[in-house]
C-alpha positions in Angstrom: -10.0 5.0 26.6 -9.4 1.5 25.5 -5.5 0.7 25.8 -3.8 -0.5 22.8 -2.3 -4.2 24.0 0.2 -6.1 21.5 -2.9 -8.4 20.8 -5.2 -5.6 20.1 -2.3 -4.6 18.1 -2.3 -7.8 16.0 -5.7 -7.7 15.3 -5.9 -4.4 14.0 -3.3 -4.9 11.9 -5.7 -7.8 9.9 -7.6 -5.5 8.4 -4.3 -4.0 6.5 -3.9 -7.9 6.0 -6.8 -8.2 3.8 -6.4 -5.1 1.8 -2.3 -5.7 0.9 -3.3 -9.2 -0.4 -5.4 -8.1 -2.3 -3.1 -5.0 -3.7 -0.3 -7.3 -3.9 -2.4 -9.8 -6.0 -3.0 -7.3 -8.5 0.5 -6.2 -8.3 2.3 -9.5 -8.2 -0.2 -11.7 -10.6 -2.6 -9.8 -12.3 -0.2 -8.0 -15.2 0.5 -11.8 -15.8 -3.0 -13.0 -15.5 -4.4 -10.6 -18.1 -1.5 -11.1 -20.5 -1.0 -14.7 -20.6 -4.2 -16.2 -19.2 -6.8 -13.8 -20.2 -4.7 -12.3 -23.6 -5.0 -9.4 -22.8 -2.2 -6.7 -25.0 0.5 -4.9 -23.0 -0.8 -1.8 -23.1 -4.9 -2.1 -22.7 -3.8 -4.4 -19.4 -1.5 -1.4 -18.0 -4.3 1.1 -19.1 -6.9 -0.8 -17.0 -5.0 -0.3 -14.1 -4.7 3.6 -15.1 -8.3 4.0 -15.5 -8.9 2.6 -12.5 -6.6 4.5 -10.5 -7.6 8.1 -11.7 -11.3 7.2 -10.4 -9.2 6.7 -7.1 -8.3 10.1 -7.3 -11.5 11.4 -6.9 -12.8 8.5 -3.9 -9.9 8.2 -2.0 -9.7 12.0 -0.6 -13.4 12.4 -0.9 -14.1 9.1 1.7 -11.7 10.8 3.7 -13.7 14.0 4.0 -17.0 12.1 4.4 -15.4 10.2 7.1 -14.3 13.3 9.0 -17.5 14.3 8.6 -19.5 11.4 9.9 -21.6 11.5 12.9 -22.8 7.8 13.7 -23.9 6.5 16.6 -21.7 4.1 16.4 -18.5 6.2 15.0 -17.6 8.3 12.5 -14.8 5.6 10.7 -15.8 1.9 11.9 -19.4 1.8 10.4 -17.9 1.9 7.1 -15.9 -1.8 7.5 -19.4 -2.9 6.9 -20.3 -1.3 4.4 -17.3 -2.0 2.0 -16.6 -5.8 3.0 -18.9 -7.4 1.1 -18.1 -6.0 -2.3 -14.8 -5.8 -1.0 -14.4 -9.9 -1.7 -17.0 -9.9 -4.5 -15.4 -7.6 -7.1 -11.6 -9.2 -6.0 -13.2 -12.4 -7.1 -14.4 -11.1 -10.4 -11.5 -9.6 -11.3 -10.1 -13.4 -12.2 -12.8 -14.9 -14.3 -12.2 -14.6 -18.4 -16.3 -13.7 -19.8 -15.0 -12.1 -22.5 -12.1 -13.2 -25.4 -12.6 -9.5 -27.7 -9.6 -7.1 -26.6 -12.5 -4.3 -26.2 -14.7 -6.6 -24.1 -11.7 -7.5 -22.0 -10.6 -4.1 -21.3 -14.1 -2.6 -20.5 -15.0 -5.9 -18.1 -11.5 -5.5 -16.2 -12.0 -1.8 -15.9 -14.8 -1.4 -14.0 -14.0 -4.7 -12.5 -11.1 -3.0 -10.9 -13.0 0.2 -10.6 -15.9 -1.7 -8.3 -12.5 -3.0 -6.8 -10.6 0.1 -6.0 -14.3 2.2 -4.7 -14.6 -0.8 -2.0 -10.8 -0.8 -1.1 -11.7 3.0 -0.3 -14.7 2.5 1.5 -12.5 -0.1 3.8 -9.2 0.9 3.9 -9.3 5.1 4.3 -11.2 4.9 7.6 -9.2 2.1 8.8 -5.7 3.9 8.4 -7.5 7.6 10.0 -8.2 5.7 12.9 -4.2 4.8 13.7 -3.1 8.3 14.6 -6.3 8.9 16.8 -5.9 5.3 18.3 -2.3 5.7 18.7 -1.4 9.4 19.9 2.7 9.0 20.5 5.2 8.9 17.9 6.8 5.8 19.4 3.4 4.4 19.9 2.3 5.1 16.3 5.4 3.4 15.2 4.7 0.3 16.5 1.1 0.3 15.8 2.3 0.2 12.0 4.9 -2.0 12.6 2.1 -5.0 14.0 0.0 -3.4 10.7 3.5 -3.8 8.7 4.0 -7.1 9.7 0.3 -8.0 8.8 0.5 -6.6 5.5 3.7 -8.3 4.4 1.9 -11.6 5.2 -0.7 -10.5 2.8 1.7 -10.0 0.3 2.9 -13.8 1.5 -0.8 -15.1 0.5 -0.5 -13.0 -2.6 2.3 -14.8 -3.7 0.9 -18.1 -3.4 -1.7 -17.6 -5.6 0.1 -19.1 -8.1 0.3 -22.1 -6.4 -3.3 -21.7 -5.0 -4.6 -21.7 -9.2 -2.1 -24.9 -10.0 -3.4 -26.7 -7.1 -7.2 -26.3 -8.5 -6.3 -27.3 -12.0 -4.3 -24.0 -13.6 -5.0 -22.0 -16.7 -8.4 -19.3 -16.3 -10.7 -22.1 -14.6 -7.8 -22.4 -11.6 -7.8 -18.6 -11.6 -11.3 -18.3 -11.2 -11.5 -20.5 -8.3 -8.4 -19.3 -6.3 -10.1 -15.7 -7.0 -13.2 -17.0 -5.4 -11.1 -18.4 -2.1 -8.8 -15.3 -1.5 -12.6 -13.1 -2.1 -13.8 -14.3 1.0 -10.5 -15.0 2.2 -10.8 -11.0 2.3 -13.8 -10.9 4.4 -13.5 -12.8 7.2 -11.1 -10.4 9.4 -13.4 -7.2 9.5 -15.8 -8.0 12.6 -13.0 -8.9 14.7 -11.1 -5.5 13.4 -14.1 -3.5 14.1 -14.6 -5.2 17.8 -11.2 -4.2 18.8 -10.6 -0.6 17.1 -12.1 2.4 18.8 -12.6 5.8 18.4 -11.7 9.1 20.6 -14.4 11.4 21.3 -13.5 14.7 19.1 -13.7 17.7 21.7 -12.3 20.8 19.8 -12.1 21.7 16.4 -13.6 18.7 14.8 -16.2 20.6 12.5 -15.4 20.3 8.5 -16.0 23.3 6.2 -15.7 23.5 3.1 -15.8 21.4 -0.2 -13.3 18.0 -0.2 -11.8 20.2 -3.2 -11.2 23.4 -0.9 -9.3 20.4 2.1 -7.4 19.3 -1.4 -6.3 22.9 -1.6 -5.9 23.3 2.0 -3.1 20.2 2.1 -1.4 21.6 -1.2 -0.4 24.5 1.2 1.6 21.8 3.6 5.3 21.1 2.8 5.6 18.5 5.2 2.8 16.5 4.1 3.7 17.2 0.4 7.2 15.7 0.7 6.3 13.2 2.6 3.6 12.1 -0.5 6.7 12.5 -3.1 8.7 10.2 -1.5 5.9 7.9 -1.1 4.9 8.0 -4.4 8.4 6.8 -5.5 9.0 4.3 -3.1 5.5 2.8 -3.8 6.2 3.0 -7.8 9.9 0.9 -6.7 7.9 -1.5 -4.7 5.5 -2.2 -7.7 7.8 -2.0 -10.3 9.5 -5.1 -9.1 6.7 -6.4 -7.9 4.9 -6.8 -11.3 7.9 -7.6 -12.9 9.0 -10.3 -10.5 7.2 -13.0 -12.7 8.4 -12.1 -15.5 11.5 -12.2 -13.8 11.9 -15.6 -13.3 9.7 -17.2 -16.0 11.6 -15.8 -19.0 15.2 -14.5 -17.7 16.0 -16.9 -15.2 13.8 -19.3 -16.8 13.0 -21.1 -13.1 9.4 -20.0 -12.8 8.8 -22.5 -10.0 10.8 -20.5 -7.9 9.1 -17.6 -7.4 6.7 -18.0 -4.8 9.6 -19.6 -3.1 11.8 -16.4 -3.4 9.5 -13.8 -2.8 8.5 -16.1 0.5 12.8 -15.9 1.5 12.1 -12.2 1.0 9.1 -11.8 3.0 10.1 -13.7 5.8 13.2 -11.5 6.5 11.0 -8.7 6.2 9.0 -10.0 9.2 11.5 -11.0 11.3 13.3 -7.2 10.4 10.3 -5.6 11.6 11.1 -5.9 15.9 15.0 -4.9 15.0 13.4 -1.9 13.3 11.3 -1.3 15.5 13.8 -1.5 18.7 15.9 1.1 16.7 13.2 3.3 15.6 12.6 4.2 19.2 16.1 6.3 19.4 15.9 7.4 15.8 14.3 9.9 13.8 11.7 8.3 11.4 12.9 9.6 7.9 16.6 9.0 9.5 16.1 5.2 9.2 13.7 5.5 5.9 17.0 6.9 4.0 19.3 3.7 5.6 16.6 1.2 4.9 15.8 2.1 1.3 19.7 2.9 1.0 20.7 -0.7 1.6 17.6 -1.5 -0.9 18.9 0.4 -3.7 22.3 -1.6 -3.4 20.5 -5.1 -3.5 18.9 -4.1 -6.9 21.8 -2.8 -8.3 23.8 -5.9 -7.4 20.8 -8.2 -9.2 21.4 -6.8 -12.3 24.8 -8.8 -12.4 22.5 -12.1 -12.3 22.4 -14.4 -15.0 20.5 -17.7 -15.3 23.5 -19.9 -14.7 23.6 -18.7 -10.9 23.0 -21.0 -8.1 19.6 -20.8 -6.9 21.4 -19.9 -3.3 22.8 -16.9 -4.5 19.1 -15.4 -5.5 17.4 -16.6 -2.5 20.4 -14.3 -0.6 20.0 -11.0 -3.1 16.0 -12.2 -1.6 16.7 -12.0 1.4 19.3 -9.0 1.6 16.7 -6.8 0.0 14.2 -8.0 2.6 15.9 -6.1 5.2 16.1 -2.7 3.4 12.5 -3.5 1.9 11.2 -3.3 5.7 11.8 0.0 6.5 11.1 1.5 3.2 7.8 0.0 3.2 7.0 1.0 6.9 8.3 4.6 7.4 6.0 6.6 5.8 3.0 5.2 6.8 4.1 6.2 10.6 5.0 9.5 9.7 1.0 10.3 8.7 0.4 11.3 12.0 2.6 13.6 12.9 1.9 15.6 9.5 -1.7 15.5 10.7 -1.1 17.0 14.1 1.0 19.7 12.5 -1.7 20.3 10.0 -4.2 20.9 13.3 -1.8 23.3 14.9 -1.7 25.0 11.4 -5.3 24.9 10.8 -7.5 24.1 14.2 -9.1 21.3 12.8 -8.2 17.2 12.6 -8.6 15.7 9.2 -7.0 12.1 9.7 -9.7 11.1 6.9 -8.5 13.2 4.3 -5.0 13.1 4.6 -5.2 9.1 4.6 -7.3 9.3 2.1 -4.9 11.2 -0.2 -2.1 9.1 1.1 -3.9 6.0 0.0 -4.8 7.6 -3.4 -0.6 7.9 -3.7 -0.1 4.5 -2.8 -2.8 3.3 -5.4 -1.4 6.2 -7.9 2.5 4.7 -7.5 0.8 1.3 -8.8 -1.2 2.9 -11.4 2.1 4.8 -12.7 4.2 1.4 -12.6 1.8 -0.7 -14.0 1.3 2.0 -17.2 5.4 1.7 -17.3 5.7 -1.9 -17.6 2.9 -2.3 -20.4 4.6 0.4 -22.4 8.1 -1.0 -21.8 7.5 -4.1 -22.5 5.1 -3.1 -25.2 7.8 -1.1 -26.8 10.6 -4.0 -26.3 8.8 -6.4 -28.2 7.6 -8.7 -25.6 5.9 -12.1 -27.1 2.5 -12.7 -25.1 1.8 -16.5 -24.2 5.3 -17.2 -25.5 4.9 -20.8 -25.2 8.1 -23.4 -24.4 9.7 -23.0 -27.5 9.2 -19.8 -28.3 12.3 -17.1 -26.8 11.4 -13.6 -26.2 13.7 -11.5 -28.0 16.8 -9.7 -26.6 15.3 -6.3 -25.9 12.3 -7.9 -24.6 14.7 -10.0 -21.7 16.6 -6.8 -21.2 13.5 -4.9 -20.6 12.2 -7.2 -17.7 15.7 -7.0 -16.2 15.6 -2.9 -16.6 12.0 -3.3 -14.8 12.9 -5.7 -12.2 16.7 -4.4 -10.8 17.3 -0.8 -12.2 14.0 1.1 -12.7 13.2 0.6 -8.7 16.6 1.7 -7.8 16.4 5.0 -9.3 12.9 5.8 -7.8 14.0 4.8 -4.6 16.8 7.3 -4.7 14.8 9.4 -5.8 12.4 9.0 -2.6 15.9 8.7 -0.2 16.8 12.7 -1.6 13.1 13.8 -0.8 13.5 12.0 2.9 17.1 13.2 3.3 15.3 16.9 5.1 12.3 15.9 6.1 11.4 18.6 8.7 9.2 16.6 11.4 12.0 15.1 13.6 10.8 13.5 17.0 11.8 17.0 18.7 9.7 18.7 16.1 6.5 16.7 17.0 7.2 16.9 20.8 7.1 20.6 20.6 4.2 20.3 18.2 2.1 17.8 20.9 2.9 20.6 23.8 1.5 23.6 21.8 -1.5 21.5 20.7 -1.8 20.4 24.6 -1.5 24.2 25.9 -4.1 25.4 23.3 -6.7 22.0 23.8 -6.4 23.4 27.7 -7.1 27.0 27.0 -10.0 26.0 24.8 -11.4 23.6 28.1 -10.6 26.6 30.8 -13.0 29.3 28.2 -15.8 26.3 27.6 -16.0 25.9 31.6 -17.4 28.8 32.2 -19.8 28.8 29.5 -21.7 25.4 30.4 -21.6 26.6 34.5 -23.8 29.7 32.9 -26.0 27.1 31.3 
């Protein structure tokens, strides 16, 4: 089989590139966007997100069976980064043009914008993440697999960020929108053949055959602890992650009142996380996964509780630090439980005799979609509720409750998910011992099913 080199590695990880810019788009800009650009109220903008997440609950799992399923020539998984590409960049881009000014129109164009969105993403990203545990077999090697994927996906959320400055450099307001929409579209698209020439798949020997409804597999990973607390504390770290993300403009345009810096924070922020990612890494090989989950998101929880201190008259130094500082907790809690997929999977074939990478990545990727859903349907009704001023203009101040609600959203609200998500992690059951013993009982049974075929095909 084809070995995994750090290159291989790095261009793997693209692909994940490409879908977390667009995710972090529409969770660091696009609440904005359809608020002050497109005029969108509150609560229809967090209600298209909704929508279009509850159709995810339906694709998501079911492109993982029907990738489990799949019996190409070419693959069962990689076929499909054709197939989704295309739209992939063409409903992104639409998803930033203003057709419409009636609230109804608005909402019903954005929602199945983002629905068109969200089936693509599937078609893309589900096959893509089923194919880490089978590339990558270890638990160290898995690790750092997501770590290069990790590393590619916070630069996403990097390009993301600059979209802001992307629209003011081609002219601002909904024309500058459109545009930069357009540029990140097939910004999107151009990774994908070289992700496809370097990923492979492993021949499936035993137990590869899927029975059953996607409904029934939905069932059949209801019955796993393991892979249901992992989800839970997934769920809330995601909903932390998007919480501030969203909230992050609002942040700075009407609390700190220094919108220009930003892009320029969140970039302090990102690049720590990068350079975080080998020092994780080199620990994470002595270390239990969920160990280092609970310290990173730990020292996370105490950065956003210290930013709730900060008013406008700090020095911009001392927010670029808070930036930073959470950066290093941000890391972990963002890589963890992506790398602990594949061990719930190969417990879930020693439970059951089958591999179903597809449909556990595809309900894993539902969560992460669900935790942005459930944060953007937060903000729109806190904000909604605080009486926040849409396209508050220079001299207009949003009121009191309104200021304390984006500081609630941005430093508090994350911090108690995120605790939330360290008490699920805190006895997670699949230590590196676990899955060692769990690797030699699949091994002994894989060779006890090879010794009965043998003499079977030296009948035929």
């Amino acid at each position: 089989m084809p070995e995994l080199s750090p290159a291989k590695k790095a261009v793997y990880a693209w692909g994940d590139h490409t879908v977390n810019t667009s995710l972090g788009a529409l969770s660091l800009v696009f609440l904005f966007f359809l608020t002050e650009i497109a005029g969108l109220d509150p609560l229809y903008a967090g209600a298209v997100v909704w929508i279009a997440r509850v159709f995810d609950a339906v694709t998501d799992p079911l492109m993982g069976r029907i990738s489990d399923g799949t019996r190409w020539r070419i693959g069962r998984r990689r076929p499909f980064f054709f197939i989704g590409v295309l739209p992939f960049g063409a409903s992104f881009s639409l998803l930033w043009t203003t057709p419409f000014e009636g609230q109804l129109a608005m909402f019903g164009y954005y929602s199945l914008s983002y629905m068109a969105l969200s089936l693509s993403t599937t078609i893309l990203s589900v096959p893509y993440l089923a194919l880490i545990p089978e590339m990558a077999k270890s638990y160290d090697e898995r690790t750092s697999l997501n770590t290069f994927r990790s590393g590619a996906a916070v630069l996403g959320t990097v390009v993301a960020a600059a979209m802001p400055k992307l629209v003011e450099a081609l002219g601002g307001g909904a024309a500058g929108y459109a545009l930069a929409g357009s540029v990140l579209g097939v910004w999107l698209i151009l990774p994908w053949p070289a992700v496809f020439a370097v990923s492979f798949e492993r021949p499936q020997e035993h137990n590869t055959r899927q029975e059953g409804s996607v409904f029934q597999g939905m069932r059949e990973l209801a019955q796993h602890p393991s892979y249901l607390r992992l989800c839970a504390l997934f769920l809330t770290c995601r909903i932390s992650v998007d919480v501030v993300g969203l909230s992050f403009l609002f942040y700075f345009t009407y609390w700190l009142k220094r919108p220009g810096d930003f892009s320029l924070t969140l970039f302090c922020m990102l690049a720590v996380v990068v350079v975080s990612l080998p020092f994780w890494l080199a620990i994470a090989k002595h270390h239990d996964k969920h160990k280092l989950f609970c310290v990173g998101a730990s020292w996370w929880v105490l950065i956003q509780l210290g930013m709730l201190a900060v008013t406008p008259e700090w020095p911009r130094a001392s927010i670029f630090l808070f930036a930073a500082l959470a950066g290093v907790g941000y890391a972990m809690a963002d890589l963890m439980p992506w790398a602990m997929v594949g061990e719930v999977i190969d417990e879930d074939e020693l439970r059951c005799g089958v591999r179903r990478e597809g449909l556990y990545n595809g309900t894993f990727t539902f969560v992460r979609k669900a935790g942005g859903a459930t944060a953007y349907l937060l903000a729109g009704l806190f904000l909604k509720a605080a009486g926040y001023v849409q396209n508050a203009g220079p001299g207009v101040e949003q009121p009191e409750s309104a200021l304390l609600a984006i500081r609630l959203l941005t430093c508090l609200v994350p911090a108690i998910f995120l605790c939330i998500a360290i008490a699920l992690a805190w006895h997670y059951p699949l230590s590196r011992r676990r899955h060692q013993e769990i690797l030699a009982a699949l091994d002994a049974r894989h060779s006890r099913l090879r010794d009965e075929a043998q003499p079977e095909e030296e009948a035929t």
